[in-house]
C-alpha positions in Angstrom: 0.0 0.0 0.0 1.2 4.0 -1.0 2.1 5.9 2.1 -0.5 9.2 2.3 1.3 12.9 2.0 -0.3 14.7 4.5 1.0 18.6 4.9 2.1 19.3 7.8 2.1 22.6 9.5 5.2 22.9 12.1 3.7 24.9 14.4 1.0 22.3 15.2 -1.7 24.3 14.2 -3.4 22.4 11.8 -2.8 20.7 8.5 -2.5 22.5 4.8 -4.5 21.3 2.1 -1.5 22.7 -0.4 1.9 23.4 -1.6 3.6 26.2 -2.6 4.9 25.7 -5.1 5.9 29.1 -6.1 7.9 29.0 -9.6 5.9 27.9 -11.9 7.4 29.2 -14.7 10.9 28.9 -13.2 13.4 27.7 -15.7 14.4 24.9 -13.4 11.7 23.1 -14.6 13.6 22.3 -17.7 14.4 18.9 -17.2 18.5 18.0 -18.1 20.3 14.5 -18.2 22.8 14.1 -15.4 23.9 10.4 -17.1 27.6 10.8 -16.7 27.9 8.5 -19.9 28.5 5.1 -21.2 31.8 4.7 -19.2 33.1 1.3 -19.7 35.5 -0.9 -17.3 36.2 -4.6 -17.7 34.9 -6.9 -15.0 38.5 -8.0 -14.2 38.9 -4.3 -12.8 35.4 -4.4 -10.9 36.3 -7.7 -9.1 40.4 -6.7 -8.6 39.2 -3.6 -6.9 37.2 -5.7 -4.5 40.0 -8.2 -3.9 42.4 -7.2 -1.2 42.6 -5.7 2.3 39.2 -4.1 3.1 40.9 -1.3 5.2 43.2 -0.3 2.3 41.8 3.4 0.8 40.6 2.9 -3.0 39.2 6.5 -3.4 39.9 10.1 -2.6 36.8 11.9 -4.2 37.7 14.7 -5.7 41.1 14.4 -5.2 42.2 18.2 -5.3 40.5 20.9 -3.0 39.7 20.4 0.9 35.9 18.2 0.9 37.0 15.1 -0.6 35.9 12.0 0.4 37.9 8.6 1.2 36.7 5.1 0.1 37.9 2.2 1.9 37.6 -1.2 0.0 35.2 -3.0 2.1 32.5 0.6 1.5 33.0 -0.6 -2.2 32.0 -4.2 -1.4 28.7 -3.2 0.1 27.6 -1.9 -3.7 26.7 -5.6 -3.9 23.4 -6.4 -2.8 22.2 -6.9 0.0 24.9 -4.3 0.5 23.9 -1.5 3.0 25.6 2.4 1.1 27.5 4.1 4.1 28.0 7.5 3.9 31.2 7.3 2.0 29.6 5.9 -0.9 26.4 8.4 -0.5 28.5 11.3 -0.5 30.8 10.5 -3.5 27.6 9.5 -5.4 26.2 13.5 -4.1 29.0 14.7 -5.4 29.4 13.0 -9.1 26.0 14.1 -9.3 26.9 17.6 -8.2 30.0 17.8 -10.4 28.0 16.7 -13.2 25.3 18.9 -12.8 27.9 22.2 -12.6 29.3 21.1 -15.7 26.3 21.3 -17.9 23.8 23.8 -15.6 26.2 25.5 -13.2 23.6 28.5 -12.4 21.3 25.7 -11.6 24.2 23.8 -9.4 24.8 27.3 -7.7 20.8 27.8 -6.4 21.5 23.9 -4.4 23.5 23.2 -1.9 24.2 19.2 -0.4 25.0 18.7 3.5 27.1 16.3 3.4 25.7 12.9 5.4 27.6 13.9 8.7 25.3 17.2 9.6 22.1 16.3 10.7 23.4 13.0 12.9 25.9 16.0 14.5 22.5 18.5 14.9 20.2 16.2 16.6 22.6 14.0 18.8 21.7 16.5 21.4 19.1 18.9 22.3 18.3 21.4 19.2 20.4 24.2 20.9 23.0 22.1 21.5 23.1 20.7 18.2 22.8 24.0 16.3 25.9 25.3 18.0 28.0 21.9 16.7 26.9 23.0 12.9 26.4 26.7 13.2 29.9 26.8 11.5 29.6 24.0 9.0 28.3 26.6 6.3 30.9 29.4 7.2 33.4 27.1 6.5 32.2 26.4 3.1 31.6 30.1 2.9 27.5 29.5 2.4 24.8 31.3 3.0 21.8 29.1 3.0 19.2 31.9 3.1 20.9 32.8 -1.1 20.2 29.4 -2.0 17.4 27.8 -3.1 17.1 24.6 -2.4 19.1 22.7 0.9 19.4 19.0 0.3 20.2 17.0 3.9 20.8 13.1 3.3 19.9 11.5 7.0 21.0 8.2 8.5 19.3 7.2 11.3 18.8 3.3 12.5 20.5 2.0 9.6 17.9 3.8 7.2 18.3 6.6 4.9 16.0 8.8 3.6 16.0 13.0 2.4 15.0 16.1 3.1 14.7 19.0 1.0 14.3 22.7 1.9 12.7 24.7 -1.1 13.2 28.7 -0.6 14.5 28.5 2.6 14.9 32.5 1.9 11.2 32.8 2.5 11.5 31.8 6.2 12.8 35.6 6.8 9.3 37.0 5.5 6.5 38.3 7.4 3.9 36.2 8.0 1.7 39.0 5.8 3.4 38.1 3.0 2.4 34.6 2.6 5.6 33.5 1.7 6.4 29.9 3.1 9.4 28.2 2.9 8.9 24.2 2.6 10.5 21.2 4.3 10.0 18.0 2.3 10.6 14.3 3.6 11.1 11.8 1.0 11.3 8.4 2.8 11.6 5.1 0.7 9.8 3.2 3.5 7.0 5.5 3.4 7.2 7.1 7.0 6.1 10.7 7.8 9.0 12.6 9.7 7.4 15.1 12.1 10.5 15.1 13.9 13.3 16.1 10.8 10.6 18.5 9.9 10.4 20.3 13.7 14.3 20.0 13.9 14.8 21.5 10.7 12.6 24.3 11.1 14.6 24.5 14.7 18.0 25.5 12.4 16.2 27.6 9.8 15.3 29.3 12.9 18.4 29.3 14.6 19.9 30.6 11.4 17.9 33.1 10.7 18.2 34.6 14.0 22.6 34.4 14.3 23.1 34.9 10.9 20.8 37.3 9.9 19.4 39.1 13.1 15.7 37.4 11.9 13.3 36.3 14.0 11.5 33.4 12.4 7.5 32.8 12.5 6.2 29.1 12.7 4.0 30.1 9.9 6.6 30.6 7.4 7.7 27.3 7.2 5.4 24.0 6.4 6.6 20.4 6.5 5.6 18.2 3.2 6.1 14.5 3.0 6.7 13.4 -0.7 5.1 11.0 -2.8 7.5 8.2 -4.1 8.1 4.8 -4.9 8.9 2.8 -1.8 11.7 0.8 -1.8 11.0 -3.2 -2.2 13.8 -4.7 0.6 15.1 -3.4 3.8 18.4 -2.6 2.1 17.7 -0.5 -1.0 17.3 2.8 0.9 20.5 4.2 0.3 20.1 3.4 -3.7 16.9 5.3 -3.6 17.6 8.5 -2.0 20.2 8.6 -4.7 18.4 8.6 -7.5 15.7 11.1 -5.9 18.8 13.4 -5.3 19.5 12.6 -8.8 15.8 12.8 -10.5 15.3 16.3 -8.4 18.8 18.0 -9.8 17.7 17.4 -13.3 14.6 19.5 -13.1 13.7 20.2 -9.4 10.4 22.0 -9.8 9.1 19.3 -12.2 10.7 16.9 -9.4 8.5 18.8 -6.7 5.7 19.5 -8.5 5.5 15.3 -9.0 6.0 14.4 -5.2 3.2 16.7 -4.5 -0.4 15.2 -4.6 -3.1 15.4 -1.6 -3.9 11.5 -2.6 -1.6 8.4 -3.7 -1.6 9.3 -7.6 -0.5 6.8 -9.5 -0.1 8.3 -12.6 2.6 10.6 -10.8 4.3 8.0 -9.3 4.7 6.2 -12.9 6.5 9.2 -13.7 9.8 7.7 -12.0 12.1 5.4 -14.2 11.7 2.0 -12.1 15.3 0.8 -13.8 17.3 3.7 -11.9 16.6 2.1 -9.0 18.0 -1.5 -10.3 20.9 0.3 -11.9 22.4 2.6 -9.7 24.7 0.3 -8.1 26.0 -1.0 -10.9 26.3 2.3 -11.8 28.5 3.7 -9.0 30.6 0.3 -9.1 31.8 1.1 -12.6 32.4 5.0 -11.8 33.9 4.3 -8.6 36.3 1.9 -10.7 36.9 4.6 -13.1 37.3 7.4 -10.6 40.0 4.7 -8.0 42.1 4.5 -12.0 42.2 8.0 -12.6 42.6 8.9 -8.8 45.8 5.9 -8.6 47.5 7.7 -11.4 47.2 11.1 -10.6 49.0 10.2 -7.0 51.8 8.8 -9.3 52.1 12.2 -11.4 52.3 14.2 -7.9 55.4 11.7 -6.6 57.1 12.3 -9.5 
């Protein structure tokens, strides 16, 4: 049975009966490919790189600048099923996609910015104020200003499950109420749960933002909690798989990707919107640019020692 997407209002005042969806015409809706092509390894070099010690590093993604990523053989393993994705392999799949996705649409790439799969187990290990001030930093340090950008996308872990959150015009949490401009906090969970509690916590750190970076005081009633229609994932072990392609399906048009996950009912037609064999392929998928990526990676550290 489809999960229901019920609206809900994070102020506990009552339920919505719709979305805003404010950019209709918004040329985000144009819908690109973020395939990163037909590359092509031979199985001898998938199964040699999943031969050896399981502790020895196969990856530093990207290689040059400060937020790369390391890949130890045995996170490469799990991209065998029943395989559970770490974060390792979540964020260097984020960031192909990202990478991608600034070299064919980088004013698009510029309006989104990724947390990387660390931040919200970091915010909500304690109380919301004490978990604010352990990430108030995280986006000076990557010189960000969430309230410029248009859409926040927060991968979350929690008992062995992941599942997304996206923040669409978190800008609008500084309006007045008056204005009836509502920033939105969507759940997108491949078991189909609701997620009162990301959406409160979340809203906790627009707040939070608002008020340290901006001097803002924040209204409940400018920001609404959404939980998404989408497929549900078939296993207990496919979640990590899923959230990828939704990160991917949204960064190649996200208001057409919004605009599909929002339905007051369990609409099928929407739902048959979604290409079914993305989420049979995508670890294949990151096995054989993983692969590529450990080559290129191996050889560069070469160049640099000589």
């Amino acid at each position: 049975m489809l999960p229901d997407r019920p609206v809900a209002n994070v102020s506990g005042s009552g339920r919505g009966n719709s979305v805003p969806l404010q950019d209709q015409d918004s040329p985000n809706r144009r819908s690109i490919s973020l395939e990163l092509g037909a590359n092509v390894v031979s199985n001898e070099d998938l199964t040699s790189l999943s031969k050896g010690d399981p502790e020895e590093v196969i990856l530093y993604y990207p290689w040059e600048g400060v937020d790369g990523v390391q890949l130890y053989r045995q996170d490469y393993r799990q991209l065998e099923p029943p395989g559970f994705l770490d974060d390792s392999v979540i964020e260097i799949g984020l960031k192909m996609f990202q990478t991608r996705l600034k070299d064919i649409n980088p004013d698009l790439m510029e309006q989104i910015y990724i947390f990387t799969p660390f931040f919200y187990p970091v915010l909500s290990e304690n109380s919301p104020e004490v978990g604010y001030s352990q990430v108030r930093s995280w986006t000076d340090a990557d010189k960000v200003d969430i309230f410029q950008k248009k859409y926040l996308v927060i991968p979350i872990n929690q008992s062995f499950h992941w599942f997304l959150a996206i923040i669409y015009h978190p800008e609008y949490a500084l309006s007045e109420p008056k204005e009836k401009l509502q920033s939105s906090i969507w759940t997108l969970d491949p078991l189909g749960f609701e997620r009162p509690e990301v959406i409160n916590l979340l809203s906790f750190y627009l707040k939070s933002e608002a008020q340290e970076k901006r001097g803002v005081t924040v209204s409940n009633k400018s920001i609404i909690g959404v939980k998404g229609l989408i497929p549900i994932q078939p296993n207990w072990y496919d979640c990590g798989p899923y959230i990828l392609v939704f990160v991917k399906t949204f960064m190649e048009s996200p208001e057409e990707f919004l605009e599909m996950i929002a339905t007051d009912d369990t609409d099928l037609e929407k739902l048959m919107r979604w290409k079914s064999e993305e989420f049979e392929e995508i670890r294949g998928f990151l096995q054989v640019e993983i692969c590529r990526l450990a080559k290129e990676w191996s050889s560069w550290q070469k160049e640099k020692e000589k």
